[in-house]
Rosetta silent file (secondary structure, phi, psi, omega in degrees, C-alpha in Angstrom):
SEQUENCE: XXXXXXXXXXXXXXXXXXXXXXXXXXXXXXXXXXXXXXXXXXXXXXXXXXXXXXXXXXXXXXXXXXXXXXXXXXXXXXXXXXXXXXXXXXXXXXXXXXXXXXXXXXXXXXXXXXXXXXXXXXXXXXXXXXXXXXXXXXXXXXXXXXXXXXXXXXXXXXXXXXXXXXXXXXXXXXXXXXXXXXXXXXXXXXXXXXXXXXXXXXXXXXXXXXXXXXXXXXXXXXX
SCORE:     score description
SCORE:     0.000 S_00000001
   1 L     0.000  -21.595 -157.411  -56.048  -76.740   84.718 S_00000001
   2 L  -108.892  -77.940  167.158  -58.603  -77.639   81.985 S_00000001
   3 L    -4.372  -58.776 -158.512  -58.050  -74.185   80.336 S_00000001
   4 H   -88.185 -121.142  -71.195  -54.431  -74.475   79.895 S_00000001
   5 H  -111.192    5.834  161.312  -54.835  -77.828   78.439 S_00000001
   6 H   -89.763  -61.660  164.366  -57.539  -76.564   75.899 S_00000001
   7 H   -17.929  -53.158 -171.003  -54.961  -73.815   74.995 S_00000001
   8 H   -75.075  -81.041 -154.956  -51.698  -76.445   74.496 S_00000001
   9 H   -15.119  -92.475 -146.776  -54.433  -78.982   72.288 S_00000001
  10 H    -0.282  -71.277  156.744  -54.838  -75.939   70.000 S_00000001
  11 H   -46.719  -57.976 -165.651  -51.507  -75.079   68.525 S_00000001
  12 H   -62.275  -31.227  175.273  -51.088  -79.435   68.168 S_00000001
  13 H   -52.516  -61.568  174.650  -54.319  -79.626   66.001 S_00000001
  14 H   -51.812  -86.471  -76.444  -53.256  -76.813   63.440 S_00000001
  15 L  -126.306    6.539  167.197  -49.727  -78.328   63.112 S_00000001
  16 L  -100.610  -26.008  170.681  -51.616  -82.073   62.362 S_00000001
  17 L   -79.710  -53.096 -133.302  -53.911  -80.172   59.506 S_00000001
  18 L   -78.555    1.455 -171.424  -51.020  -79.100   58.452 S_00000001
  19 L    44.655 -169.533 -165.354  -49.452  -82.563   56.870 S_00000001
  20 L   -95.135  158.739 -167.222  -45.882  -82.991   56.901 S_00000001
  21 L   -60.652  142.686  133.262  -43.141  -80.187   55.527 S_00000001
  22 L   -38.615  133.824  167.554  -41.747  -79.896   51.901 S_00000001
  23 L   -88.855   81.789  168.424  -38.234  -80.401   51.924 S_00000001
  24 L   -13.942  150.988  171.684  -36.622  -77.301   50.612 S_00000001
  25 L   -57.574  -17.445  172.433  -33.576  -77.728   48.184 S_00000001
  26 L  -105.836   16.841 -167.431  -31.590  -77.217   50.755 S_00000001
  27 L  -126.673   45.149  162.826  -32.841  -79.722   53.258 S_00000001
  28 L   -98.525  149.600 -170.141  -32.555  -82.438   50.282 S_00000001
  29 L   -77.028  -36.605  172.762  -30.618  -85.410   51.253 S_00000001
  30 L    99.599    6.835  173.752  -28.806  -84.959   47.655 S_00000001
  31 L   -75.701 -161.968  171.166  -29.871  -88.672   46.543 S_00000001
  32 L  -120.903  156.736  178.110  -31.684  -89.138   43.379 S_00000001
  33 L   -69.167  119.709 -152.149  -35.411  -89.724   43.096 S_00000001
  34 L   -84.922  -60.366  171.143  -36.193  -93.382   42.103 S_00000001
  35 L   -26.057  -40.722  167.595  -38.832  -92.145   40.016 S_00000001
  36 L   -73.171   87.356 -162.288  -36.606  -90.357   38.144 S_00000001
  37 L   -73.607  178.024 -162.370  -34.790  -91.976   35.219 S_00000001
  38 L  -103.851  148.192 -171.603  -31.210  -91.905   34.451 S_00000001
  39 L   -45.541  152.072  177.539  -29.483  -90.242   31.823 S_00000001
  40 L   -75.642  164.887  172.137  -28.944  -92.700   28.965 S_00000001
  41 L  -106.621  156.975 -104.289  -25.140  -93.291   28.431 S_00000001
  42 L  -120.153  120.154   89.846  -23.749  -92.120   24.899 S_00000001
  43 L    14.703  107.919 -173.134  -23.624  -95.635   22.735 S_00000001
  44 L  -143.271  127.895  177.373  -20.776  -97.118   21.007 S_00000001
  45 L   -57.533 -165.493 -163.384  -20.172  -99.817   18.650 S_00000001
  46 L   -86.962   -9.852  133.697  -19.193 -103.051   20.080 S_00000001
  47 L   -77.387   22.239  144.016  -15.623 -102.543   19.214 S_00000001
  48 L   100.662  -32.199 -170.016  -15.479  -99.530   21.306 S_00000001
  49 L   -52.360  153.387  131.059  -13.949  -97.169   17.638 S_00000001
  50 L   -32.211  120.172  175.720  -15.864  -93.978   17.063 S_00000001
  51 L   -74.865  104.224 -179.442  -18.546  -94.039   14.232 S_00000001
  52 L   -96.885  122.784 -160.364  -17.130  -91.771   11.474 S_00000001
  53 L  -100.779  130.155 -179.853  -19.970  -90.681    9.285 S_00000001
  54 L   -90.226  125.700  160.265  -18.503  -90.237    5.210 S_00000001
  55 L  -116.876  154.747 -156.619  -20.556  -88.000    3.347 S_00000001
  56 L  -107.220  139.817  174.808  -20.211  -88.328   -0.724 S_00000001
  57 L   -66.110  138.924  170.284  -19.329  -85.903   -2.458 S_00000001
  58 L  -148.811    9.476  169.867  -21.410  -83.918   -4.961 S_00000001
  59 L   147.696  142.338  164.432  -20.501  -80.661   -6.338 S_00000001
  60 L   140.084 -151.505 -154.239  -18.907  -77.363   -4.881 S_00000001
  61 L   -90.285  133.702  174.196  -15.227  -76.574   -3.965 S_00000001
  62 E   -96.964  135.331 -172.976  -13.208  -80.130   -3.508 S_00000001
  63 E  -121.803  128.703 -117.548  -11.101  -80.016   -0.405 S_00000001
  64 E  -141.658   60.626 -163.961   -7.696  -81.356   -0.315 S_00000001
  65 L  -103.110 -176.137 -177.793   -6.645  -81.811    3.720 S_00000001
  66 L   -58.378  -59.382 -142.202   -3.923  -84.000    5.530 S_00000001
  67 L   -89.533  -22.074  162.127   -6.177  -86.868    6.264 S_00000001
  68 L  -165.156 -154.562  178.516   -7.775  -87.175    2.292 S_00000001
  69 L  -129.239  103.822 -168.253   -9.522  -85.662   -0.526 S_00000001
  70 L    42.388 -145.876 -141.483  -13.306  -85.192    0.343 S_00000001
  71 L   -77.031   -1.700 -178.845  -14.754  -87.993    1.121 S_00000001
  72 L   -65.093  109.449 -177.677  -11.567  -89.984    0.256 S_00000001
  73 L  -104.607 -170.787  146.555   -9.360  -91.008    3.613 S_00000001
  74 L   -50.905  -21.988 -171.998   -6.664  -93.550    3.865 S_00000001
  75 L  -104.343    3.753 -170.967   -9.011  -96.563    4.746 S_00000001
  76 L   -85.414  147.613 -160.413  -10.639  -96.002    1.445 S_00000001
  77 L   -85.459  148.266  146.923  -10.557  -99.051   -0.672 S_00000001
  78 L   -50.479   99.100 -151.532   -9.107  -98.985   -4.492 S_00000001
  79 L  -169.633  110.144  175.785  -12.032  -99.964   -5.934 S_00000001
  80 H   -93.832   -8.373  148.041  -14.456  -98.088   -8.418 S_00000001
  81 H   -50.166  -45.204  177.994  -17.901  -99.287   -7.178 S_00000001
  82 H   -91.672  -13.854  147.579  -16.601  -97.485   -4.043 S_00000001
  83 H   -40.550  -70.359 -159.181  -15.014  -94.834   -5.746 S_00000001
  84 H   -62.071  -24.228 -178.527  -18.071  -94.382   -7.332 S_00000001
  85 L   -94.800    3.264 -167.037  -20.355  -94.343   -4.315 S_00000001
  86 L  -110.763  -17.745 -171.744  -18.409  -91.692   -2.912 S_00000001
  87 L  -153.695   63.335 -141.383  -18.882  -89.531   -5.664 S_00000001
  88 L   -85.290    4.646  178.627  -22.320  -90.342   -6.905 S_00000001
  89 L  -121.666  -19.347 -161.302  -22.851  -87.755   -9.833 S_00000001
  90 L   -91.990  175.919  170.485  -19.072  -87.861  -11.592 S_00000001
  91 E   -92.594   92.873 -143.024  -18.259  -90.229  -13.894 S_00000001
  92 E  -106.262  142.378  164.763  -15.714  -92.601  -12.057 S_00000001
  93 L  -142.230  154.749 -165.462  -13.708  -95.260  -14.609 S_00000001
  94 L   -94.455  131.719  164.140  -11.119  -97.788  -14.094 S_00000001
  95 E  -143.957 -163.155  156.081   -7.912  -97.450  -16.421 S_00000001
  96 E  -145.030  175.467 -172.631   -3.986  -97.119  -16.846 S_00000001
  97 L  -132.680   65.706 -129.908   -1.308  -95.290  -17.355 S_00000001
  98 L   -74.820  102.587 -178.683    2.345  -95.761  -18.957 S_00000001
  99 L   -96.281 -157.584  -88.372    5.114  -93.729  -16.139 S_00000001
 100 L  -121.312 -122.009 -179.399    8.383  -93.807  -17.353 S_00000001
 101 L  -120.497   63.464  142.479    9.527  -97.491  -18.889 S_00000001
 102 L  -107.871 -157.361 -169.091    7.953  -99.361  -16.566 S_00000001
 103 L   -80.994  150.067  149.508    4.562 -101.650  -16.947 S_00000001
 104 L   -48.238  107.164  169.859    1.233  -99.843  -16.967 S_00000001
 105 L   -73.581  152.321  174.684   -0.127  -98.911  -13.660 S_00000001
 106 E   -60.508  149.921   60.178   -3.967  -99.323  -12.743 S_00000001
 107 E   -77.290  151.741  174.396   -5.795  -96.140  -12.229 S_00000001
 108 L   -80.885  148.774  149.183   -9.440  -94.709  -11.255 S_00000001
 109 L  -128.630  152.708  173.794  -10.393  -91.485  -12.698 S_00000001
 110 E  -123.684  118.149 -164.807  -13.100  -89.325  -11.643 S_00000001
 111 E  -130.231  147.073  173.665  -14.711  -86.729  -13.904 S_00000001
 112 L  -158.107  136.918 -144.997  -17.617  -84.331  -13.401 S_00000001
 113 L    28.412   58.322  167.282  -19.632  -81.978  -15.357 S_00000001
 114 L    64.605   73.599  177.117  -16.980  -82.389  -17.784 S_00000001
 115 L  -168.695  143.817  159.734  -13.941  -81.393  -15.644 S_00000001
 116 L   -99.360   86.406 -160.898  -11.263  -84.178  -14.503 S_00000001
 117 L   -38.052  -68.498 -163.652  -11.923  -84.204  -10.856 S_00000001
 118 E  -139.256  143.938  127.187   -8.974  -87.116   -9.809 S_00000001
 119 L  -123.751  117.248 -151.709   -6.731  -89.424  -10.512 S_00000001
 120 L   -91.522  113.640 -177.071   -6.293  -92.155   -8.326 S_00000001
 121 L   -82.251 -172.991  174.330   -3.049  -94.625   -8.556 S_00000001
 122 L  -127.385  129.966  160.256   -2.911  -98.214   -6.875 S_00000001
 123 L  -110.123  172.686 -121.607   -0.010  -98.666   -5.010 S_00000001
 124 L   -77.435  -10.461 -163.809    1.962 -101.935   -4.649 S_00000001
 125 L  -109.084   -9.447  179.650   -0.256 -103.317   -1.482 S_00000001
 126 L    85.434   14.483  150.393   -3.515 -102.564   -3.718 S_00000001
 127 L   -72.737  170.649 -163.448   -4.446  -99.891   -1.865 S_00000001
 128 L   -71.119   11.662 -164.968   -4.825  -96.346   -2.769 S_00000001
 129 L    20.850  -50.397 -160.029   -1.516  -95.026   -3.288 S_00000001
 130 L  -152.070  115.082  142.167   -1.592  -91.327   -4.882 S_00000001
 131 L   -79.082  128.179  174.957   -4.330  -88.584   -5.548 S_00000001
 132 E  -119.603  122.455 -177.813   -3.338  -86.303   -8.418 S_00000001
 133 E  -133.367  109.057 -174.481   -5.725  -83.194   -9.015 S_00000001
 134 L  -131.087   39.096  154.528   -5.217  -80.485  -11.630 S_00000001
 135 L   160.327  150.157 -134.436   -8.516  -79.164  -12.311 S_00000001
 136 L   128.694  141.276  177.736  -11.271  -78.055  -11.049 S_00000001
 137 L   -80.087   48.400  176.927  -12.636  -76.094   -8.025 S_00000001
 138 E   -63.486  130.134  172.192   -9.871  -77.587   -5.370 S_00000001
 139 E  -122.125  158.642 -178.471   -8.726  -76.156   -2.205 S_00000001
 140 E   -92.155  166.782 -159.568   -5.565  -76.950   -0.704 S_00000001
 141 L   -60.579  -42.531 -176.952   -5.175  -77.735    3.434 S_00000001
 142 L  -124.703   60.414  148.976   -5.514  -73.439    4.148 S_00000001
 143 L    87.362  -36.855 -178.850   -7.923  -72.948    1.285 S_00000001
 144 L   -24.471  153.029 -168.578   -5.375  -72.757   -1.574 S_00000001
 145 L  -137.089  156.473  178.140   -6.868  -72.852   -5.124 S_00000001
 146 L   -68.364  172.674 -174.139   -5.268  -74.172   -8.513 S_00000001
 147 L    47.901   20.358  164.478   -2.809  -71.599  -10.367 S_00000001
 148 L   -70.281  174.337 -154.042   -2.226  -69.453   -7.196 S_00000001
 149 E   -74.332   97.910 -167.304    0.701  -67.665   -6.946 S_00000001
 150 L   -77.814   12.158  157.298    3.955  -69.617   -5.242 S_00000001
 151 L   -80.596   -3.587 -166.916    4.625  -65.745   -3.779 S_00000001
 152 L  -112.289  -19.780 -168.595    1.228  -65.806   -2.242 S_00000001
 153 L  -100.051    9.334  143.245    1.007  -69.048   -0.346 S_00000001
 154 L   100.829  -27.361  155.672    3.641  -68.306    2.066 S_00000001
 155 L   -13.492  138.042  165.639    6.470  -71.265    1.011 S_00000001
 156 L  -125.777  139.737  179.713   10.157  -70.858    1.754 S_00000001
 157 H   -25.983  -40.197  161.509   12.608  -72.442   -0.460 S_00000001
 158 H   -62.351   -2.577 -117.216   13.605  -75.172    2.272 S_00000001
 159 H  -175.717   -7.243 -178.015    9.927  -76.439    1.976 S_00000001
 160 E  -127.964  168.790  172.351   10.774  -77.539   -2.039 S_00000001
 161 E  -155.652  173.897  175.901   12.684  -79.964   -3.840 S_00000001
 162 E   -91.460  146.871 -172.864   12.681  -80.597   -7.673 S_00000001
 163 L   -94.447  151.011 -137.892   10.265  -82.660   -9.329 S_00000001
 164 L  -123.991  151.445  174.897   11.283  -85.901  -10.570 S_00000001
 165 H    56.496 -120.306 -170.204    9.215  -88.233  -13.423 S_00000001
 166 H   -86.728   27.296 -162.963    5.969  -86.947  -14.178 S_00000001
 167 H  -130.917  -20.108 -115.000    6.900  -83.846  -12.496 S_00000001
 168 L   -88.367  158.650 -151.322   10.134  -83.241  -13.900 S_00000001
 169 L    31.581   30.050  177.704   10.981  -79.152  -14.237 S_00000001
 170 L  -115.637  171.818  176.386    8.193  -78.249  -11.678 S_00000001
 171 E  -126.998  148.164 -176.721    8.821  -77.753   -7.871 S_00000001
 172 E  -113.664  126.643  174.183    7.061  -79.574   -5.094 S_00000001
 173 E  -119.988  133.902  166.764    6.343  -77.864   -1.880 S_00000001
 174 L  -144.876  140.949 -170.961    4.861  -79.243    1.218 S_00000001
 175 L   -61.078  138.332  179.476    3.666  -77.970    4.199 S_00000001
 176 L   -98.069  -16.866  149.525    5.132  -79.160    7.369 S_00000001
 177 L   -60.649  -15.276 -168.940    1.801  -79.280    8.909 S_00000001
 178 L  -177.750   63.613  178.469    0.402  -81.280    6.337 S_00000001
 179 L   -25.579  -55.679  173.058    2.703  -83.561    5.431 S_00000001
 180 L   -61.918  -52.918 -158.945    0.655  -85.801    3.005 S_00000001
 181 E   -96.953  111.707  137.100   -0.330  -82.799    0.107 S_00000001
 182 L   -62.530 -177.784 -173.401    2.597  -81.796   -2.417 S_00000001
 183 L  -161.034  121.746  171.247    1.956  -78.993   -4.121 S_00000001
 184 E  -106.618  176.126 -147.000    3.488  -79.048   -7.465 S_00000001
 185 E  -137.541  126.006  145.683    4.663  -75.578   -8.917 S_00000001
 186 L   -98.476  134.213  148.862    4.944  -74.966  -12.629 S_00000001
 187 L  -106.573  107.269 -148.951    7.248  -72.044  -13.806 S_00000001
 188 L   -45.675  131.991  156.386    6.413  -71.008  -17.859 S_00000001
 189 L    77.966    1.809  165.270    9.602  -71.484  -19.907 S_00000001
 190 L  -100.459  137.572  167.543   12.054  -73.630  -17.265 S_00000001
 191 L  -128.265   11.364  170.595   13.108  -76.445  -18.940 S_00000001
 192 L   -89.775   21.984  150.265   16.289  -76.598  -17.197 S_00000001
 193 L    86.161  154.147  175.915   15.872  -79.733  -14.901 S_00000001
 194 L    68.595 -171.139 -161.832   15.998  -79.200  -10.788 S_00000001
 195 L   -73.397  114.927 -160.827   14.373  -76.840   -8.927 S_00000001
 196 L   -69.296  144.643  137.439   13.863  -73.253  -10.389 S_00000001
 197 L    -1.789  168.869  177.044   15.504  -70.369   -8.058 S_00000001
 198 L   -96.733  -47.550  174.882   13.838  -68.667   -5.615 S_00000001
 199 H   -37.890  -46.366  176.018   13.397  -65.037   -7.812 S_00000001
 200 H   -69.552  -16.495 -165.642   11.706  -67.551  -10.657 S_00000001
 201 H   -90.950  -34.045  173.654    9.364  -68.968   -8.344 S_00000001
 202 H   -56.217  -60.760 -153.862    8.199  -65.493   -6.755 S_00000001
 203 H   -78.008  -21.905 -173.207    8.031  -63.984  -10.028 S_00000001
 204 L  -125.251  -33.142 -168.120    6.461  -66.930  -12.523 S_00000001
 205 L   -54.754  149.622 -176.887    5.580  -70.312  -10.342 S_00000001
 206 E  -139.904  126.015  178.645    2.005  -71.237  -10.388 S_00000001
 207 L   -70.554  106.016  177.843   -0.053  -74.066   -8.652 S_00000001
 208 L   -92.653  -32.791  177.614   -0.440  -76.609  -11.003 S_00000001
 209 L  -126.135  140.212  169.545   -1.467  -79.499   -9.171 S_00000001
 210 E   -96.385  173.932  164.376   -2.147  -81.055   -5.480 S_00000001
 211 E  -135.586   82.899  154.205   -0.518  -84.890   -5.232 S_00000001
 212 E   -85.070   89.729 -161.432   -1.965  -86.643   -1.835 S_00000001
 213 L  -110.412  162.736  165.097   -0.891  -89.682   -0.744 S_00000001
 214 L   -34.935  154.518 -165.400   -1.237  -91.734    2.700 S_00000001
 215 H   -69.233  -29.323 -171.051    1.107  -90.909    5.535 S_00000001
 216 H   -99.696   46.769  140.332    3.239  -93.968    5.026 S_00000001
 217 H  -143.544    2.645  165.846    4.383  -93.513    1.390 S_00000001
 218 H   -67.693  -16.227  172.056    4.233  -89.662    1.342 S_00000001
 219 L   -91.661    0.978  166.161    7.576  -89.266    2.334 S_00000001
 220 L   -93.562  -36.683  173.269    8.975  -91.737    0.518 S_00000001
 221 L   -78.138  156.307 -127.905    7.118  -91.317   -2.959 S_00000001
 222 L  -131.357   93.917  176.113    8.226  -88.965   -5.907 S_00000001
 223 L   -43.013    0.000    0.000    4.994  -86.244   -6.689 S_00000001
């Protein structure tokens, strides 16, 4: 009897050196470790919007999309200190402009390294109303550049109308995707009022201008 009962001790001794088991991954209980802190959660101001960070513009190719012009949106104020901070190398000035026979309108212009970047109307609520851009390294909504080709940029005739006022024997095209940017058209030598043909516009129109304005007066206002 005292044999066998050196023999069982034996085995109990080792398995008492032996401290208690690691818990494999698969003999984890699946809680979390207290020790362990918790991811932080992702930060938002205290009205809950998305921070959208504007960066000002300073030289290269100006880009001309549904939602603005560079750093220009819809929420942007009419203003030329903030014009100005947005475009921190041109030369931004406040002026007007004489449209038909009506009163002078207000505009901003923006010019850099000698080139006349924008010009920015006020519309009736004192907000920004109208971008107009004819010169310059500009792309259009798919890249377009001034004086392409109205055979190259993919228009269909349905997609123009004739341009009216400071537009008047050019054609305006817009993108159904990107509602807000006209496209004006020139074609050399029509002076005969409405929209040139479709054969003149393959063979001579050329992109003279973008016009952007905000979604609620591009469809009503006259490029």
């Amino acid at each position: 009897m005292t044999l066998r009962l050196v023999l069982l001790a034996a085995p109990l001794a080792l398995l008492a050196a032996c401290g208690p088991a690691e818990k494999t991954p698969a003999q984890s209980s699946g809680k979390p470790d207290a020790a362990q802190p918790a991811a932080p959660e992702a930060t938002r101001p205290a009205d809950g919007h998305a921070v959208v960070k504007i960066t000002p513009y300073v030289g290269g190719p100006l880009q001309v999309a549904a939602a603005g012009v560079g750093p220009i949106t819809a929420a942007t104020a009419f203003d030329q200190p903030t014009i100005q901070a947005l475009f921190p190398k041109a030369v931004v000035k406040s002026a007007f402009i004489h449209v038909g026979d009506g009163p002078p309108g207000p505009i901003i212009t923006v010019e850099q390294d000698n080139v006349p970047l924008l010009e920015i109307g006020k519309g009736p609520d004192g907000g920004i109303a109208e971008i107009r851009l004819a010169a310059g390294d500009v792309r259009g909504p798919k890249g377009e550049s001034l004086l392409a080709k109205w055979a190259a940029l993919g228009f269909t005739r349905d997609q123009c109308r004739a341009g009216e006022g400071r537009t008047v024997n050019q054609t305006i095209c817009v993108r159904p995707e990107a509602p807000t940017v006209a496209y004006v058209f020139g074609v050399p030598g029509w002076t005969k009022g409405g929209m040139a043909d479709e054969a003149t516009l393959k063979a001579k129109g050329q992109l003279n201008e973008f016009v952007w304005r905000p979604a609620e007066t591009a469809q009503v206002g006259a490029a």
